[in-house]
Backbone bond lengths (Angstrom), bond angles and torsions (degrees), N, CA, C in turn:
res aa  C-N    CA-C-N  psi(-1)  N-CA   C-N-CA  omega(-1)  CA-C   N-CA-C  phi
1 X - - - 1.449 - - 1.523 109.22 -
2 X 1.454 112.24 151.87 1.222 106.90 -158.96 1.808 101.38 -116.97
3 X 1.426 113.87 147.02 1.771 80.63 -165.26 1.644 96.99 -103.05
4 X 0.921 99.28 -166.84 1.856 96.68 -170.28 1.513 127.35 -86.27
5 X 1.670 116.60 -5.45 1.365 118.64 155.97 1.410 101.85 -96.65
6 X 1.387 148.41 4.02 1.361 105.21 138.06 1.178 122.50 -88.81
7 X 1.311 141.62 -33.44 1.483 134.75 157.15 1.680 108.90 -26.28
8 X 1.361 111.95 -50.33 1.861 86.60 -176.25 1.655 117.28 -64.58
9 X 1.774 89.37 -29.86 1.804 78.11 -164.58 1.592 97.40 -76.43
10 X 1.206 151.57 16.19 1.370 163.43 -159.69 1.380 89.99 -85.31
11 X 1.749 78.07 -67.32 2.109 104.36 -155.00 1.951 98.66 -72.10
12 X 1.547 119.27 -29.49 1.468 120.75 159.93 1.289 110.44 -31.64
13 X 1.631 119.35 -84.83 1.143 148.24 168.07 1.576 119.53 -20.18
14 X 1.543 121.45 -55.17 0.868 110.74 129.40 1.296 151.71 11.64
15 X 0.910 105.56 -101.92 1.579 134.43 -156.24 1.846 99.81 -87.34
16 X 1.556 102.02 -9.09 1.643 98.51 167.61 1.273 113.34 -92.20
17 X 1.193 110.69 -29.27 2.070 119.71 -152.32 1.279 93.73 -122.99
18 X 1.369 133.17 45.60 1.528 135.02 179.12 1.666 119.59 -81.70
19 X 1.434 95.38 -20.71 1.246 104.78 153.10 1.478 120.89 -123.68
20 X 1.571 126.72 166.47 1.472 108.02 -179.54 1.596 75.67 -112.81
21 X 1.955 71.00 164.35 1.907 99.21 179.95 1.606 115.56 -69.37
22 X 1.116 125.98 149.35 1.302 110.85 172.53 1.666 111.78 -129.25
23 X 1.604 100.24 131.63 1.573 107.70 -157.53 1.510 99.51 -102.74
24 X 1.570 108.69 127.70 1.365 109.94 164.70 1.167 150.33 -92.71
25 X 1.219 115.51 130.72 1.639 115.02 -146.59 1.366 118.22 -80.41
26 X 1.421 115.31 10.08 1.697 118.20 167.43 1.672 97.18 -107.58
27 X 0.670 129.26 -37.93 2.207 131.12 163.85 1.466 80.39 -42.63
28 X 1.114 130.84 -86.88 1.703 134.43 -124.00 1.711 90.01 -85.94
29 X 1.266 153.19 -77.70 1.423 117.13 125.45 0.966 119.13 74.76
30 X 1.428 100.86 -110.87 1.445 157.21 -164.14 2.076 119.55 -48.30
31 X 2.023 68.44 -58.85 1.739 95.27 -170.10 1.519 88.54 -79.18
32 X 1.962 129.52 -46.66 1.568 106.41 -171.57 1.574 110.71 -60.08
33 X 1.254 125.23 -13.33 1.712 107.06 -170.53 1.563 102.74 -91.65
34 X 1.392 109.07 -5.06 1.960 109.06 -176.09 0.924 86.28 -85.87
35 X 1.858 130.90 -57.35 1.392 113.94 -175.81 1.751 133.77 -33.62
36 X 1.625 80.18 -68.02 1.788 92.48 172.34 1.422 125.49 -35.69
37 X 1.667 97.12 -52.91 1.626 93.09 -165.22 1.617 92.19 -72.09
38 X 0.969 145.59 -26.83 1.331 143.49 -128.10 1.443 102.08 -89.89
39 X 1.895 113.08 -33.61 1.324 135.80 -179.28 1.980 94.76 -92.66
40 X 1.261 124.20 34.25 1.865 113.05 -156.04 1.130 104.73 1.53
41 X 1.091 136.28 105.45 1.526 144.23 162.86 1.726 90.02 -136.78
42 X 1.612 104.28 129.99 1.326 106.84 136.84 1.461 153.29 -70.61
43 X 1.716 133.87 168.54 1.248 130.44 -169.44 1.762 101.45 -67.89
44 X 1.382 114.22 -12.22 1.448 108.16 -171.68 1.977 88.32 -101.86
45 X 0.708 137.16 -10.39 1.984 141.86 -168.10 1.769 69.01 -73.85
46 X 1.495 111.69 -65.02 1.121 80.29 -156.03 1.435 133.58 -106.10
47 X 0.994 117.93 -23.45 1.505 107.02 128.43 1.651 116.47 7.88
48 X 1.624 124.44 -80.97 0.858 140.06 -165.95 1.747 97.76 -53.66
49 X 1.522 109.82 -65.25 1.073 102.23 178.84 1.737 140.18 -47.73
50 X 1.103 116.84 -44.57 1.502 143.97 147.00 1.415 117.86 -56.20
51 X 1.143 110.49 13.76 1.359 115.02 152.06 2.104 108.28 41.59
52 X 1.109 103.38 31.41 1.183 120.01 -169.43 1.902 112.78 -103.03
53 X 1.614 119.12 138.44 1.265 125.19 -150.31 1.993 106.50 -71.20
54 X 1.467 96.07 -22.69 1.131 105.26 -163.93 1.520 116.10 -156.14
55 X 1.465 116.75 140.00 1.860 98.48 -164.36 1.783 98.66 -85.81
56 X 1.187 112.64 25.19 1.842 113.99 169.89 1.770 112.03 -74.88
57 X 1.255 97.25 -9.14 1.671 85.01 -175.82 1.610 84.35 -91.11
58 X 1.638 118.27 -50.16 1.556 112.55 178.97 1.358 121.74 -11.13
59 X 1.870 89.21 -68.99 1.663 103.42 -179.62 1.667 142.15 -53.65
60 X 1.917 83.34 -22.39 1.594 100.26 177.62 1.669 118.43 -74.16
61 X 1.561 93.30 -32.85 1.815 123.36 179.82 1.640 88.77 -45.87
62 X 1.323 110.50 -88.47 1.004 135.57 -174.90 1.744 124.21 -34.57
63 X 1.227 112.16 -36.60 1.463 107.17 -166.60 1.456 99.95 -120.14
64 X 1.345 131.86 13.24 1.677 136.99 118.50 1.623 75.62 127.24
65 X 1.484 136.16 35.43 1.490 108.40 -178.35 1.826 92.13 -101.58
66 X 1.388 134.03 -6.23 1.287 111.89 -176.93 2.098 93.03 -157.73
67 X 1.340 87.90 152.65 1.459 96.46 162.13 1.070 125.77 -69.10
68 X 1.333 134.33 152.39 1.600 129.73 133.64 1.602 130.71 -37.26
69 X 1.068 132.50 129.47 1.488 132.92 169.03 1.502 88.24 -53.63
70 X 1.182 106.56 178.01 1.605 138.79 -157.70 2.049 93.70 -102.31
71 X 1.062 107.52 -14.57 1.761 103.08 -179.46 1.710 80.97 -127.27
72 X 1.163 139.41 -55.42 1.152 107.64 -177.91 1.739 129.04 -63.28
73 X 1.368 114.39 -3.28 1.480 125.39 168.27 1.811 114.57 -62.67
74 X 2.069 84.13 -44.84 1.318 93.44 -174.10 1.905 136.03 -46.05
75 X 1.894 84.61 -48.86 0.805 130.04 -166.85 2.168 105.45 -70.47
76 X 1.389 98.91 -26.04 1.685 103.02 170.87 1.464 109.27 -98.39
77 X 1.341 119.57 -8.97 1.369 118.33 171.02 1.509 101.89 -77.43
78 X 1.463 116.12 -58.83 1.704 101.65 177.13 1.891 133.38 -59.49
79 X 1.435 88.14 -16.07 1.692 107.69 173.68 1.249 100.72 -71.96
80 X 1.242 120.87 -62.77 1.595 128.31 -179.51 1.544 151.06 -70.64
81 X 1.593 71.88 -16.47 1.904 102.12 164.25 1.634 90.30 84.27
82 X 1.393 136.42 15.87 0.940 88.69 -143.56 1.905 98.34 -136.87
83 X 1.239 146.13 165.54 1.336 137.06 -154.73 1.738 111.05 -99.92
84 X 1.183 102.83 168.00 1.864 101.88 179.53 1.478 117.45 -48.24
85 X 1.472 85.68 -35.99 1.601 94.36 -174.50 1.620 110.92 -79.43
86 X 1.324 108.75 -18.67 1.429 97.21 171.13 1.974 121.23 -81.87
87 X 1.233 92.17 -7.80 1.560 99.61 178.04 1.418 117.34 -99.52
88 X 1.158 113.02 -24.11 1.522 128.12 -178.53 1.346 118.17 -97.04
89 X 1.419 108.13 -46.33 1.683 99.86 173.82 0.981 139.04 -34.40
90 X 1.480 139.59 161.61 1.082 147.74 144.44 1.482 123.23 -29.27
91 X 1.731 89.48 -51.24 1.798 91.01 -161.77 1.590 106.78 -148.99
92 X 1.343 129.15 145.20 1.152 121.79 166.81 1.609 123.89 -108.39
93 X 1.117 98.66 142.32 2.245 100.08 -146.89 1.926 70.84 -77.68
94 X 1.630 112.73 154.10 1.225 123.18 140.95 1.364 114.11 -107.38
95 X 1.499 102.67 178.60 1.722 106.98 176.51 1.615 107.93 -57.95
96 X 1.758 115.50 -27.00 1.107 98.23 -166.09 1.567 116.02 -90.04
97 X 1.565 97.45 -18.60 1.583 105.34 158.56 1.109 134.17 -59.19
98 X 1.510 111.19 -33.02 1.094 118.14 -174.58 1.998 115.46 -73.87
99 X 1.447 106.95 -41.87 1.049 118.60 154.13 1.769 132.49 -45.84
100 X 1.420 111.94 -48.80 1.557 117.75 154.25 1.302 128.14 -53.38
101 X 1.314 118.72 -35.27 1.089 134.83 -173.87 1.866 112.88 -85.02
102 X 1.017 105.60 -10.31 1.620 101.56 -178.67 1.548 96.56 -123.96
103 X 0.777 132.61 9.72 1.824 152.85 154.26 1.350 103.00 -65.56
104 X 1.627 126.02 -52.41 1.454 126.20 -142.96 1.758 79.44 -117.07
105 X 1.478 113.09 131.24 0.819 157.48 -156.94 1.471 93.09 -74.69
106 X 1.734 133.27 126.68 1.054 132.82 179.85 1.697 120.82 97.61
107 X 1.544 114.43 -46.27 1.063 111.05 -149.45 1.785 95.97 -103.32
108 X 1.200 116.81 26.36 1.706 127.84 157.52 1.544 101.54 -41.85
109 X 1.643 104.45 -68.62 1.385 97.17 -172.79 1.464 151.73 -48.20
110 X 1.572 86.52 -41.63 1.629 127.34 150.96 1.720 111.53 -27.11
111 X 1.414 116.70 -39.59 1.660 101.89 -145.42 1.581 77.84 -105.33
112 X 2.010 120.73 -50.02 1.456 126.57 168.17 0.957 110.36 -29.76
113 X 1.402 148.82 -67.22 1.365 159.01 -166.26 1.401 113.79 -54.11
114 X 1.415 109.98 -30.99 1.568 124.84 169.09 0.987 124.98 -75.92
115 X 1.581 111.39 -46.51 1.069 108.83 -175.82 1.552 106.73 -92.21
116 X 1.068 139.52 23.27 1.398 144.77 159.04 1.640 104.78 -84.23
117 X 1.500 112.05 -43.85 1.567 113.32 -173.22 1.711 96.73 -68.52
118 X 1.305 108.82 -41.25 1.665 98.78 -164.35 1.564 105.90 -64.77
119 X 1.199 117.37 -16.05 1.774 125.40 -160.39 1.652 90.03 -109.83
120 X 1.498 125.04 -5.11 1.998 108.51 174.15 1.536 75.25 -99.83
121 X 1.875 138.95 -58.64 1.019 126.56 -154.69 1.936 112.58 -62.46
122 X 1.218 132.08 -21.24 1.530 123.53 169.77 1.270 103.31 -88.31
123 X 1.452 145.01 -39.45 1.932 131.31 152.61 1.605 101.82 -45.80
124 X 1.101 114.92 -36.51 1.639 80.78 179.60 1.771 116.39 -90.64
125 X 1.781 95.20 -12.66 1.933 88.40 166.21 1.716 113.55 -66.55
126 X 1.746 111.93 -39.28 1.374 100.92 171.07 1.020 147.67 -43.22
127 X 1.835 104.00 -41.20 1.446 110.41 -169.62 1.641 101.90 -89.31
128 X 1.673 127.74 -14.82 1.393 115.86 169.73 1.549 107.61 -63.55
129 X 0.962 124.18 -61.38 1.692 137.67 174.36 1.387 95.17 -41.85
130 X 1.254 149.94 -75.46 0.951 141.22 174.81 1.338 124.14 -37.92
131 X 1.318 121.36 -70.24 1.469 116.06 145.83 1.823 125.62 -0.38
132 X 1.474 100.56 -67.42 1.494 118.44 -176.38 1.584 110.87 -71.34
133 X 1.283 121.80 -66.76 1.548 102.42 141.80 1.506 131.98 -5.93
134 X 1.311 111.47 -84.99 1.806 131.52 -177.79 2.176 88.42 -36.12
135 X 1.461 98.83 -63.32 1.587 80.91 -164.50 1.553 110.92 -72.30
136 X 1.049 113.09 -22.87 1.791 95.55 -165.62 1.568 109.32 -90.18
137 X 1.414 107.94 -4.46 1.704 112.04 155.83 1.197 122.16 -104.16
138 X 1.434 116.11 35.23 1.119 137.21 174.41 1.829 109.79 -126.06
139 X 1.318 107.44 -34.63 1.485 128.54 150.60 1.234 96.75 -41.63
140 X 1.344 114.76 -97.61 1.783 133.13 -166.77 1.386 121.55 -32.37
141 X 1.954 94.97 -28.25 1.412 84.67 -164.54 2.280 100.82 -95.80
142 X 1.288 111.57 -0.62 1.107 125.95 -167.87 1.622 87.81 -93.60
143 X 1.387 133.79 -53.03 1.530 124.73 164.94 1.260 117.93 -37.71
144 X 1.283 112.42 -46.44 1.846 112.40 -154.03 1.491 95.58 -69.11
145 X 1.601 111.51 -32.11 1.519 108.50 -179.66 1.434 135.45 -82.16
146 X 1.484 91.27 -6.03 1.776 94.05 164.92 1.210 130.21 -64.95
């Protein structure tokens, strides 16, 4: 039986995510080759890093013909420093955007709102990493005692 505050947050839940988002694969693309160059790393850096056979999947990442796997996403967010939202978005604010943008009347909220997601999306890179940490020194520490 289900009791009635989880049924609302069910029917909450709901009624937020009724549609899913849909991410476009020349944006996301787009944003891994700003990343890259942005850190100078080459298509073979990473390659190298990604432990990958050939930098053709790189190129595919990059020029919007395929996604990242779900650990290889991971794995360019920690290369890149950088959050979901910085790989997925639409757009990445600069200083000078950011400056235009709080000029023009209204769109304060716009940049706050972002920068609240970019600051829940790196707490939530911490506490996975942390997480991963917690178990594999929990590994180590279950070895040392054998």
């Amino acid at each position: 039986m289900m009791s009635k505050d989880k049924g609302n947050i069910g029917k909450e839940l709901s009624l937020q995510f009724r549609t899913r988002k849909e991410y476009d694969l020349k944006i996301v693309g787009a944003n891994l080759k700003k990343l890259r160059e942005a850190k100078g790393l080459s298509v073979a850096d990473v390659r190298d890093y990604l432990q990958l056979g050939s930098v053709q999947a790189v190129y595919k990442y990059e020029s919007g013909k395929n996604f990242p796997q779900a650990d290889t996403l991971l794995a360019l967010m920690e290369l890149y420093d950088a959050t979901v939202e910085d790989i997925v978005g639409a757009q990445t604010l600069t200083a000078d955007k950011d400056a235009a943008q709080i000029e023009a009347p209204g769109k304060m909220s716009c940049i706050v709102d972002d920068k609240i997601i970019e600051m829940e999306n790196r707490i939530s890179r911490v506490k996975v990493l942390k997480r991963y940490a917690d178990f594999f020194g929990h590994l180590g520490e279950r070895g040392a005692a054998s």
